[in-house]
C-alpha positions as CSV (number, residue, x, y, z in Angstrom):
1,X,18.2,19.5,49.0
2,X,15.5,17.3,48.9
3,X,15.5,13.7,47.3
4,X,13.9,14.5,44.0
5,X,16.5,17.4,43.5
6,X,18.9,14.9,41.0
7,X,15.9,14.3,39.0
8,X,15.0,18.3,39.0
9,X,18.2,18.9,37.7
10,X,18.4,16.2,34.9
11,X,15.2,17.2,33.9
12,X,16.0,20.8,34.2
13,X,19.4,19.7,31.5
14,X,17.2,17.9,29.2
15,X,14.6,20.8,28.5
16,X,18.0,23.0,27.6
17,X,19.0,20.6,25.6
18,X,15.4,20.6,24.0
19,X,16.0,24.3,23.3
20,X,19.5,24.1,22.6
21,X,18.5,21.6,19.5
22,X,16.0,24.3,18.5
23,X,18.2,27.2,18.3
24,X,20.9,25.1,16.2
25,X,18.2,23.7,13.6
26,X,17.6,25.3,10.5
27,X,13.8,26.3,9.7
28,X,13.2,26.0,13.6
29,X,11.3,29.2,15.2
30,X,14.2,29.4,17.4
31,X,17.1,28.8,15.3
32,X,19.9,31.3,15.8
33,X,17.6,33.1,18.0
34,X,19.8,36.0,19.7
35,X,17.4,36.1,22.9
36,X,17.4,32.4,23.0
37,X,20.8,32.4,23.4
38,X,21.2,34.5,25.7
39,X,18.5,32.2,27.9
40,X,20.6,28.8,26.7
41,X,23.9,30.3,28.4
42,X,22.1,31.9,31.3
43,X,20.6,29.2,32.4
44,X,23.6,27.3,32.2
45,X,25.4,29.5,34.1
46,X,22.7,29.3,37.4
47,X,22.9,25.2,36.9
48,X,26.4,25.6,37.2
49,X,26.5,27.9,40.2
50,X,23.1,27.0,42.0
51,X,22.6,23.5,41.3
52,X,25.0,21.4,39.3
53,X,28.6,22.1,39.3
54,X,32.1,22.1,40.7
55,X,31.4,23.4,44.0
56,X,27.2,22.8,44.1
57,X,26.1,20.6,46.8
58,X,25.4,17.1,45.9
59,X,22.1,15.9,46.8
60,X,20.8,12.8,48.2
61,X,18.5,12.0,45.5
62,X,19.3,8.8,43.3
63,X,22.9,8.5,42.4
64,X,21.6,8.3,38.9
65,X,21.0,11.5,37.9
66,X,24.0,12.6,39.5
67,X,26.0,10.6,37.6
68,X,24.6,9.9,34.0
69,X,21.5,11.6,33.5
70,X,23.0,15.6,34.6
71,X,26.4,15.1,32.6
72,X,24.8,13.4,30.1
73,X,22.3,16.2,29.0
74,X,24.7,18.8,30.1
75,X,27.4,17.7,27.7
76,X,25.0,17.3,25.0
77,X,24.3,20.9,25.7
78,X,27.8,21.5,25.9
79,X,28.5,20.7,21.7
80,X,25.1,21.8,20.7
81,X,26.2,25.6,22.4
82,X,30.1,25.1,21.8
83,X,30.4,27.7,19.4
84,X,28.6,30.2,21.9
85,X,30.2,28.7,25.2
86,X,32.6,31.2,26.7
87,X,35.9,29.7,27.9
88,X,35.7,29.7,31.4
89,X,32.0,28.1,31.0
90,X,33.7,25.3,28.9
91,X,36.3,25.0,31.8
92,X,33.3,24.9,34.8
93,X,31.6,21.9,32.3
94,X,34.6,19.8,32.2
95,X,35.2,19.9,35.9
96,X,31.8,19.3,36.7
97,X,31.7,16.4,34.6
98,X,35.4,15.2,36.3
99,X,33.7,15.6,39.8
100,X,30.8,13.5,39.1
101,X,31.9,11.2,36.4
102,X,35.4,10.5,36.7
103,X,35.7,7.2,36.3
104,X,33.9,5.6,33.6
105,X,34.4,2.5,34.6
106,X,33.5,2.5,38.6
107,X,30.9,4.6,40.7
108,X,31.5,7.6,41.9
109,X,33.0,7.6,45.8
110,X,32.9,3.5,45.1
111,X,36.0,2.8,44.2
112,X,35.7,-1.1,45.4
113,X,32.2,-1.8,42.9
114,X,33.3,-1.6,39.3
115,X,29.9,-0.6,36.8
116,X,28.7,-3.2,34.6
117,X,26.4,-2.9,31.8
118,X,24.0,-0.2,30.9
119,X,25.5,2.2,33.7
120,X,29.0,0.9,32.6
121,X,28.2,2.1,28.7
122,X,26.1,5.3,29.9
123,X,29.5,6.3,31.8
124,X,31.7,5.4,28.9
125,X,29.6,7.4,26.6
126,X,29.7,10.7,29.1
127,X,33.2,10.6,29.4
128,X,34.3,10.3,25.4
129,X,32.1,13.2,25.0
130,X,33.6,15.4,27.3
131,X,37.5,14.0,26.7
132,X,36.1,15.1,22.6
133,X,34.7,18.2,24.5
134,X,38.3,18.6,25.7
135,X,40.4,17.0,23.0
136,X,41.7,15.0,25.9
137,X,43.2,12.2,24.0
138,X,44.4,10.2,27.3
139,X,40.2,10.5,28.3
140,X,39.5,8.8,25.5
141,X,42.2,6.2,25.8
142,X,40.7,5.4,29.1
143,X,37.5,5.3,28.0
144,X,37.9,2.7,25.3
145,X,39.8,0.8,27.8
146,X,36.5,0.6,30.4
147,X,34.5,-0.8,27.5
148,X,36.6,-4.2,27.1
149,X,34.5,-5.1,30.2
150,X,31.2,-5.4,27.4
151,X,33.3,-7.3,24.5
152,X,32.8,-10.7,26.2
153,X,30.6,-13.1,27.0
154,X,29.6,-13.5,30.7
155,X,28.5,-17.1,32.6
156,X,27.1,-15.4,35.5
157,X,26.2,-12.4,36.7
158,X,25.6,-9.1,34.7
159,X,26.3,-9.0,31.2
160,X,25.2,-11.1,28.0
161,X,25.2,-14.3,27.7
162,X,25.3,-16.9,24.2
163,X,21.7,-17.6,24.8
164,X,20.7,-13.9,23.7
165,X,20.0,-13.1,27.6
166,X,21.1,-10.4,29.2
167,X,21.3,-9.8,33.0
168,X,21.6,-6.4,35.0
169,X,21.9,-6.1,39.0
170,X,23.3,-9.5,39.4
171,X,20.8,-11.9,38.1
172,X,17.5,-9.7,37.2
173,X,16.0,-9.9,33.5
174,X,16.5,-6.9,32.0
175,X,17.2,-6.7,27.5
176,X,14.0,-4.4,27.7
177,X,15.6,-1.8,29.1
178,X,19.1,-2.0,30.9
179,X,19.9,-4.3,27.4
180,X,18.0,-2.2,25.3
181,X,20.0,1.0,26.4
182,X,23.2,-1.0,26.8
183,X,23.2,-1.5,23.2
184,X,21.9,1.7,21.6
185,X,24.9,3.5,23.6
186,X,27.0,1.1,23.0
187,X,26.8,2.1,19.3
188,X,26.6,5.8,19.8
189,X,30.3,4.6,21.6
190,X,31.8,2.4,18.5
191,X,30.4,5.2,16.3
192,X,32.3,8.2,18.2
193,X,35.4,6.4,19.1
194,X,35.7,5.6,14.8
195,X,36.8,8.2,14.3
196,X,39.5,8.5,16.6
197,X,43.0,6.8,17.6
198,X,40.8,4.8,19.7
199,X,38.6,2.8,17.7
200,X,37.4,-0.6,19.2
201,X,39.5,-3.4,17.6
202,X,37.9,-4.9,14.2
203,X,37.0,-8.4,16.8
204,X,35.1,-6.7,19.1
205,X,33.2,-5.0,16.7
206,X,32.4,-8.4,15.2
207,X,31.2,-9.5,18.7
208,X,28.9,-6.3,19.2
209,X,27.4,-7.5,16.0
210,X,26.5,-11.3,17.3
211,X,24.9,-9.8,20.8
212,X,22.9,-7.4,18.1
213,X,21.3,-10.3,16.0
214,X,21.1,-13.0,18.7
215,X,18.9,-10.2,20.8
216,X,17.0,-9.0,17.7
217,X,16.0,-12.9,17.4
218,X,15.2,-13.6,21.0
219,X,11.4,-14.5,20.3
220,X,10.2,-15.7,23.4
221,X,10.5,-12.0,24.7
222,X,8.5,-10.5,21.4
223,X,5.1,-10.1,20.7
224,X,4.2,-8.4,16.9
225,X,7.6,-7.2,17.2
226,X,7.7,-5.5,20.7
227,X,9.4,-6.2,24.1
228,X,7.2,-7.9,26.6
229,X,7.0,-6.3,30.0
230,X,8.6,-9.1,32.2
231,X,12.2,-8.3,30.6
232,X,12.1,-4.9,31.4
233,X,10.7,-4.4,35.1
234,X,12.0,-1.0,36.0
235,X,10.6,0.5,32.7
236,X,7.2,-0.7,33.7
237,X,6.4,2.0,36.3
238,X,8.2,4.8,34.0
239,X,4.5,5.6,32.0
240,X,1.2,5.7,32.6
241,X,-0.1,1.9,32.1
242,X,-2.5,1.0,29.5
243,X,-3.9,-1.9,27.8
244,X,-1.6,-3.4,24.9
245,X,-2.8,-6.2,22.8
246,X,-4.5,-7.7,25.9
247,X,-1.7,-6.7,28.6
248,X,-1.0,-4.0,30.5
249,X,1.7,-1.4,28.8
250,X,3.1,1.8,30.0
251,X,3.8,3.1,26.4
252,X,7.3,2.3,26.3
253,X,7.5,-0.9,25.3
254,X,10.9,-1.3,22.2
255,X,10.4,-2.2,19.0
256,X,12.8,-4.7,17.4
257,X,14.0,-2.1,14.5
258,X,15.7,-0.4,17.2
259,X,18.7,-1.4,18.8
260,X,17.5,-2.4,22.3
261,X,16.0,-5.4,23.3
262,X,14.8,-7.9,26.3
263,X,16.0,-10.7,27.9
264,X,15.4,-14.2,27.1
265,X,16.9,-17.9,28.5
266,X,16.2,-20.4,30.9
267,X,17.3,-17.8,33.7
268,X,14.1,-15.7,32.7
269,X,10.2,-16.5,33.1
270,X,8.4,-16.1,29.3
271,X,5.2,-15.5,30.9
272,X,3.7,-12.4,29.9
């Protein structure tokens, strides 16, 4: 295993997941395509065996893509291929997703650190998919319950605060990325659990809302309607850098209409 293994299998999950969304779109080339499904559950089957499952060996590549970006592709897999899934393939998902994920709300072999933020509601999200996956009501209970961590203000630390700022790893800048994700999953999350036993509480919904307009109208972090890059530092070196209305850009800059978003306050510098 070498370090950039994680990463080879996350991006190996999110190709078949790129396929997977062909073959189950009508008036796609690949739609329903018997010899693409046989590929879409083949390969699932060696990622299982070879590289990511129940009894693979774990790399010692970022803990990342061990722990949200695998499962998360692989369960989106997972419902795009459920009707074609044979049993004991829906059985070797669930526990894979269990062995790496399962806890939404602390790391995996961390049980002292609790998540926070973006990785918190990345977590959250993988494990209502696979308790749906399941129909594991008491997964989804506990998932719900790890999310009361983001219905609150915060004074220090991670989190938001009433200023519109947001904070991830302690006390860096982040709303244009770790917020901007936070967010966007965090309504994926309201929107699944709706339709369950579990929905988030009428209040907290209200709250999502006020973190959602006061970091739509954090202006010191916008330019033409666009996060700046010094609230999103680890998305700087994700793209190829080019020039963007007289600063450098790497292409992935958010746009306001979305539901992600940068960080703003005195805790944060507004230069550019």
């Amino acid at each position: 295993m070498t370090r950039k293994m994680g990463a080879k299998v996350t991006e190996a999950l999110d190709r078949l997941k790129m396929i997977a969304t062909q073959y189950r779109t009508p008036l796609s080339d690949l739609y329903q395509d018997e010899t693409v499904r046989i590929q879409i559950l083949e390969a699932m089957e060696f990622v299982l065996a070879n590289k990511y499952g129940p009894d693979t060996k774990k790399g010692s590549s970022n803990w990342w893509d061990w722990e949200i970006g695998s499962p998360r592709s692989m369960m989106d897999v997972a419902f795009l291929m459920a009707e074609e899934l044979p049993a004991a393939m829906k059985q070797q998902i669930v526990k894979t997703i269990d062995r790496f994920v399962p806890q939404g709300g602390l790391p995996l072999e961390q049980q002292l650190k609790k998540e926070t933020g973006a990785n918190l509601i990345d977590k959250v999200s993988i494990v209502i998919k696979r308790a749906a996956f399941e129909g594991n009501s008491e997964r989804l209970e506990h998932a719900q319950s790890c999310m009361a961590l983001l219905f609150t203000y915060v004074t220090s630390g991670d989190g938001f605060y009433k200023d519109g700022s947001f904070i991830q790893h302690t006390s860096i800048p982040y709303n244009g990325s770790y917020g901007f994700v936070l967010l966007d999953e965090l309504t994926n999350c309201l929107i699944m659990l709706n339709f369950t036993e579990h929905a988030v509480s009428p209040e907290d919904v209200a709250l999502y809302e006020t973190f959602l307009k006061r970091f739509l109208h954090s202006v010191p972090f916008l330019r033409r309607q666009r996060a700046r890059l010094s609230p999103r530092p680890c998305g700087i070196p994700n793209g190829a850098a080019r020039r963007y209305d007289g600063h450098e850009d790497d292409g992935n800059h958010s746009a306001v209409c979305g539901n992600r978003g940068y960080r703003i306050g005195g805790r944060a510098s507004f230069a550019d």
